[in-house]
N, C-alpha and C positions, 0 to 999 in steps of 0.2 A: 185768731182764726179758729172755726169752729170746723173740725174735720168732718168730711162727709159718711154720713151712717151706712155703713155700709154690714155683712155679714161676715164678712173676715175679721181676723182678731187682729190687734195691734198692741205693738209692747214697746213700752219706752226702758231704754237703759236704765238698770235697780230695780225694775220691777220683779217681783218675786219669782215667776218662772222666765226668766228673760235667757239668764246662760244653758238652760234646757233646750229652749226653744233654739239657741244658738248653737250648739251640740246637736240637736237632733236633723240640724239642717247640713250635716257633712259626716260623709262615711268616714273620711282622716278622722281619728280621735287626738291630733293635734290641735294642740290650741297655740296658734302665733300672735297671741294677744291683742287680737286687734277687737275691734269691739264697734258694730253700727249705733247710730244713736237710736233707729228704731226698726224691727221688725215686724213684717207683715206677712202674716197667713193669708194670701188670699184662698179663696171658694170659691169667686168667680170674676167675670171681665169685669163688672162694676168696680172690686175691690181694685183693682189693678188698674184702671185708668184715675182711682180715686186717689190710690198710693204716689203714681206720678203727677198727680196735679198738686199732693198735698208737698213732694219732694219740690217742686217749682215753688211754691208758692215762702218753703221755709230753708229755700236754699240749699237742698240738699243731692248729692250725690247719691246713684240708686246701683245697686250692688242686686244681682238675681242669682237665683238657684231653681233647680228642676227637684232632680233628684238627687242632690249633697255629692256625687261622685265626680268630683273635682279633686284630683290629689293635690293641688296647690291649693285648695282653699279659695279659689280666686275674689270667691266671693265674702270675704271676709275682710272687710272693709273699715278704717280707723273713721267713725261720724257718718257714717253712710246711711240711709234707708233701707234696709236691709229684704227683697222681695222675695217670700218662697213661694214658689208656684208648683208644691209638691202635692196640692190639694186639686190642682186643676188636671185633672185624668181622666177624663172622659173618652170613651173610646165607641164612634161609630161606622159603621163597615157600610159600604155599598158594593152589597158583591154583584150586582146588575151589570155595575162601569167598574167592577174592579176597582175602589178608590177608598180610603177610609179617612176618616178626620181624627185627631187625636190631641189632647191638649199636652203641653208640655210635662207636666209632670205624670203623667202614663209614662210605667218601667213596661221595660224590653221585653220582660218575661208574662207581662199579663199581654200585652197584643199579641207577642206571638201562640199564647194559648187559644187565645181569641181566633184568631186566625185558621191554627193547624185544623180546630170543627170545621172551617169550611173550604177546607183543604186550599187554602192562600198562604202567602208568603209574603214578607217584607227584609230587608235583612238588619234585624233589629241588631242589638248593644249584645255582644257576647257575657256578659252578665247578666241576669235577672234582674236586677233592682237597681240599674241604670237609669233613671230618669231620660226618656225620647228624647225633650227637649235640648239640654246640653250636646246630649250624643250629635242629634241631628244636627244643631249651628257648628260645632265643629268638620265637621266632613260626613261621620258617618261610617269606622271602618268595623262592617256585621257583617253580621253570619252570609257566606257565600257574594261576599264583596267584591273578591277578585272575578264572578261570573255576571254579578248581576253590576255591578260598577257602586261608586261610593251610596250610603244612604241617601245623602243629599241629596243625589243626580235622580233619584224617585220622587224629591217632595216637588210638586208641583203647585203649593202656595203656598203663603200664610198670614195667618190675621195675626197683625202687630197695631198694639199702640205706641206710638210715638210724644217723644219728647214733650206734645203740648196737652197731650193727653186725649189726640185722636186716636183711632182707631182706621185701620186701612187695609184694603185684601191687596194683598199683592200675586201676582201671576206671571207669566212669561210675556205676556200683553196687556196688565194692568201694574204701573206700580214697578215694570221689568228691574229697575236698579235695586229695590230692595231684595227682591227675591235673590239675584246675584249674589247680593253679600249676606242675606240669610243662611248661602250655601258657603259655608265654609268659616266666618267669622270669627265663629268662637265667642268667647268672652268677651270680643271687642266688638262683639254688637250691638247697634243703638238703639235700638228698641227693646219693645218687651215681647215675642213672638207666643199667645196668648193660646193658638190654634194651627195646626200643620196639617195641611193637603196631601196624602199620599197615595202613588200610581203604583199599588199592588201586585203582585206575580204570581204565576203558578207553582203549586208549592212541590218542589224535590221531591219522587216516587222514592228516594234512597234516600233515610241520612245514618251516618254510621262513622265508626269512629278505628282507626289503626293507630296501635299504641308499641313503642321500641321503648327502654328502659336502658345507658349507659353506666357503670360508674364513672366517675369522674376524672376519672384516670385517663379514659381516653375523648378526653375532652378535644383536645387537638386535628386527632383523625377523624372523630365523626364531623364538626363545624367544618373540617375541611368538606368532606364529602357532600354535605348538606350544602353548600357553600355551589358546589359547583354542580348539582343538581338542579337546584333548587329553578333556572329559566326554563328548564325543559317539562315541569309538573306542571299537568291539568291544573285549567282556573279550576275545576270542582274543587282540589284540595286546598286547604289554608294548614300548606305545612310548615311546623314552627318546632323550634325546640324550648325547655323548661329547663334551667339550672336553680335546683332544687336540692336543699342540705336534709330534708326527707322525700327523696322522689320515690314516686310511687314505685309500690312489690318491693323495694329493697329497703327502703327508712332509713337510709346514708344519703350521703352527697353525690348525686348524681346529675345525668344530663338526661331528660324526657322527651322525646320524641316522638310529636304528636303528627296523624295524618288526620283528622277532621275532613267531610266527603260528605259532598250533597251533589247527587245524582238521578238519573229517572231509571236507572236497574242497579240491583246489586251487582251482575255482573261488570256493567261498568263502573261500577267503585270497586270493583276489583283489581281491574285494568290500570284503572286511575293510582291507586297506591301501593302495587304491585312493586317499584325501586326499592320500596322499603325493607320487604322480605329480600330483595337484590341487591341491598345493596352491600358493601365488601366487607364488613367490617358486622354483619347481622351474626358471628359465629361468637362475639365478644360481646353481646347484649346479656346484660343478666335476665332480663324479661322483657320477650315478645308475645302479645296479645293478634288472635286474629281479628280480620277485619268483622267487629261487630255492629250491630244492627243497633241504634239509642235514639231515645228521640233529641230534640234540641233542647226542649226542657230541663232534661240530663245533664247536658251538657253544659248548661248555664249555669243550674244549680248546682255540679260537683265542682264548679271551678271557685266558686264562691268558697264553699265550703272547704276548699284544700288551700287554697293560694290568700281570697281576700277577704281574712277572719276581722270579724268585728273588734272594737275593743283595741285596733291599731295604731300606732303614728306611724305614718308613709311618710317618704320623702321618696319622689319618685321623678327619674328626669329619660334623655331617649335621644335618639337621633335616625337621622335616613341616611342610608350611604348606598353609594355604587362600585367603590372597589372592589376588590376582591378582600376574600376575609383573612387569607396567610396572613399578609404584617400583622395585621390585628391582634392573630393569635396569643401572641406573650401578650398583650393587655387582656383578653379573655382569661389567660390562666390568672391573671392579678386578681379580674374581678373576681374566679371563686374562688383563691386564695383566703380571699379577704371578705368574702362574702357572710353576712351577718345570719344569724340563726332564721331558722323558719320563722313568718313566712316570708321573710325577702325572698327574694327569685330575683332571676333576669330570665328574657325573654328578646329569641333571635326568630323573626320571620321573614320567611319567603314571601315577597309582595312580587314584583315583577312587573312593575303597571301598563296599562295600553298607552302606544303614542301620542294617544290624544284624549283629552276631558272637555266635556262641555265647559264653553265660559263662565265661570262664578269664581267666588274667591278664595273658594281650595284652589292652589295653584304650586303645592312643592309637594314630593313625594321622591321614590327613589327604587333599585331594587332590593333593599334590604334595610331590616327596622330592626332596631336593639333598644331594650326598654331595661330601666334599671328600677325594681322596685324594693326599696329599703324599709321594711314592717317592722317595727320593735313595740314588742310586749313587756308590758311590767317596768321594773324601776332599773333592771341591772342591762348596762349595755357598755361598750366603750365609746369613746368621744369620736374614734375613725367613723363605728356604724352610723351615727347621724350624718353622715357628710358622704355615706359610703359611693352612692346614685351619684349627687351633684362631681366629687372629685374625679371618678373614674369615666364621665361621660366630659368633663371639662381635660381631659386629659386625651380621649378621643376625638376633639375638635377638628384636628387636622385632615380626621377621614369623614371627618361628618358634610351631608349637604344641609343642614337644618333640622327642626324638630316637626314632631307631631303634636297640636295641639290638644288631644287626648291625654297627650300624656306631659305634659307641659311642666317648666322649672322655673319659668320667667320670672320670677321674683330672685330667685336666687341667681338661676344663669339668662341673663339675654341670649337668644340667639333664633337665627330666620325661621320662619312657622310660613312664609309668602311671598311668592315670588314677588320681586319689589316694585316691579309695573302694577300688581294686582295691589297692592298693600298702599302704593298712594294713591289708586283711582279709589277704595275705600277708606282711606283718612279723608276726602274730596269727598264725599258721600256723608259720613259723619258729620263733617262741618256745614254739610247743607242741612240735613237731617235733626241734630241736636247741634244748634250752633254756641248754646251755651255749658256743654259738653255735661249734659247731667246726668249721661251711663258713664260710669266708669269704665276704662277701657281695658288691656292691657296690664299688666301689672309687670315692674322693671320697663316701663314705656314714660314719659311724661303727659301726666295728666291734662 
């Protein structure tokens, strides 16, 4: 068969830039050895309904990327088709009806610049160089999420090709079942989602940042205190903590205590993060910062730059829970125990969610999210740090309700990402959709 010409490039396995092109399609600088038979760059839809007719036609399994920030790699596929759609970024604004269109591979941080000139708002990928696409299939959890609700719950289309190598809009009233599982699917979505619909906001008059610094000493009583704070904090804040073996102002092992704050006055982001200077235990901070003024920009780009250094292998795993965090505590102190050199981190947020979501297939969340990110640089590390993330969240099972597919392990740990009503009306969907299952789905799932 003679492949269709199209303007995207295509690499077959051995060809001289093939592991480059495979490398540069995942911020993990892990390599799990797996290897697609062929990559494709697309440029545009052409290339992309070409690449799924050409994957049908030569039996092949189709494995996609946005922008490479997958810490599983998900898309690293043994013989697969390998789709990067980190060329398709297009970004158009209707600031008329408030609405913009974006292709998947548009990062977090060029819309919201795009955006901030016309004083709108979306709540994109708290990184900068987050590829929409990914962010958005899996839920969506951005800037000012807990106010304005997940990303997803904005996108009101999208244009996907499917399995045979149509092309179809889908909406709340056209196509409704796709749209459903485009909201929240993740990597186990069957199509190739080409183009996103999204219902725009007015953009926060305040956005500004409160910053508390522990050592790690008192790791115990501030998690407590954060802990039992944390239902009563304005949606504006996305208050979180950082365990960090360089946290910021001291360059030891600490506990970082971030109040992030998107409001329409600074006075009331003052209001808003006001506990913080309150709270019992602010006389034992080595460093408190006032509430200051950044833009989101800032904020995207200093977290890149401290926490998710290029040049990395991650192994990163998570869980949602509702207990309370006391029992927890002696396994917290294990994690920084044992906590591997910068930049691993873990990371405890206050989520708190509303009673109720629109219907689509994000359907598990919780009041509190614990993310375990394991970075190792260079050649010298010991055999615990590789394993550090997966041991010490499979050790926390007991308190966990499930993961978050952001931050996903499922290759190494299964475990629920969906509530299980929502997870077989979209396996039911899938087998309608691609009945010859030729997106890969899931990964620790059967193919």
């Amino acid at each position: 068969m003679t492949p269709t010409k199209t303007a995207g490039r295509v690499l077959s396995q051995g060809a001289p830039d093939f592991d480059a092109a495979l490398r540069d399609s995942s911020f993990n600088a892990q390599d799990p050895g797996h290897r697609p038979k062929l990559i494709v760059q697309a440029r545009e839809v052409a290339d992309v309904v070409a690449a799924v007719k050409r994957a049908r036609d030569e039996g092949l399994r189709i494995s996609i990327c946005s922008g490479g920030h997958s810490w599983a790699q998900n898309h690293f596929r043994e013989g697969a088709l390998l789709l990067d759609l980190s060329r398709l970024n297009l970004i158009v604004l209707d600031e008329a009806n408030g609405t913009a269109k974006i292709g998947p591979g548009c990062l977090a941080g060029d819309l919201d610049k795009a955006l901030a000139r016309r004083n709108l708002f979306f709540p994109t990928a708290h990184a900068y160089t987050v590829g929409m696409g990914g962010f958005l299939l899996q839920g969506g959890f951005g800037w000012n999420s807990r106010a304005l609700g997940l990303a997803c719950q904005s996108v009101i289309g999208v244009d996907v090709v499917l399995a045979d190598g149509s092309i179809v809009h889908a909406t709340e009233r056209e196509n409704p079942e796709l749209l459903w599982a485009a909201r929240g699917a993740g990597p186990g979505f069957f199509g190739v989602v080409v183009q996103f619909h999204l219902r725009l906001h007015e953009r926060p008059k305040f956005i500004g940042l409160k910053l508390q610094v522990f050592r790690i000493r008192h790791l115990e009583e501030v998690m407590a205190w954060a802990d039992a704070v944390g239902p009563e904090v304005p949606a504006s804040v996305e208050f979180q903590m950082v365990m960090n073996r360089r946290a910021m102002g001291i360059f030891a092992h600490g506990l970082e205590v971030y109040g992030p704050v998107l409001t329409n006055s600074r006075r009331e982001a003052r209001d808003a993060v006001r506990f913080i200077d309150q709270g019992p235990f602010r006389k034992k901070a080595s460093l408190t910062l006032p509430l200051l003024p950044v833009s989101l920009g800032f904020m995207m780009n200093s977290g890149e730059k401290t926490l998710f250094l290029p040049n990395t292998r991650w192994t990163t795993d998570s869980m949602w829970m509702d207990t309370p965090i006391s029992p927890m505590l002696p396994a917290m102190r294990d994690i920084a125990d044992s906590q591997p050199p910068a930049p691993s981190h873990a990371l405890w947020l206050n989520w708190n969610p509303p009673a109720s979501r629109p219907d689509m297939a994000f359907s598990l969340e919780a009041r509190t999210y614990i993310a375990l990110y394991g970075g190792l640089r260079g050649k010298t590390q010991r055999p615990a740090d590789e394993t550090w993330a997966t041991d010490h969240m499979q050790a926390l099972q007991p308190h966990s309700r499930g993961i978050q597919l952001a931050d996903e392990n499922l290759g190494r740990r299964p475990a629920p990402f969906m509530a299980p009503a929502n997870l077989t009306r979209l396996e039911a969907l899938r087998a309608r959709f691609d009945p010859d299952g030729r997106f890969n789905s899931y990964m620790g799932r059967p193919a």
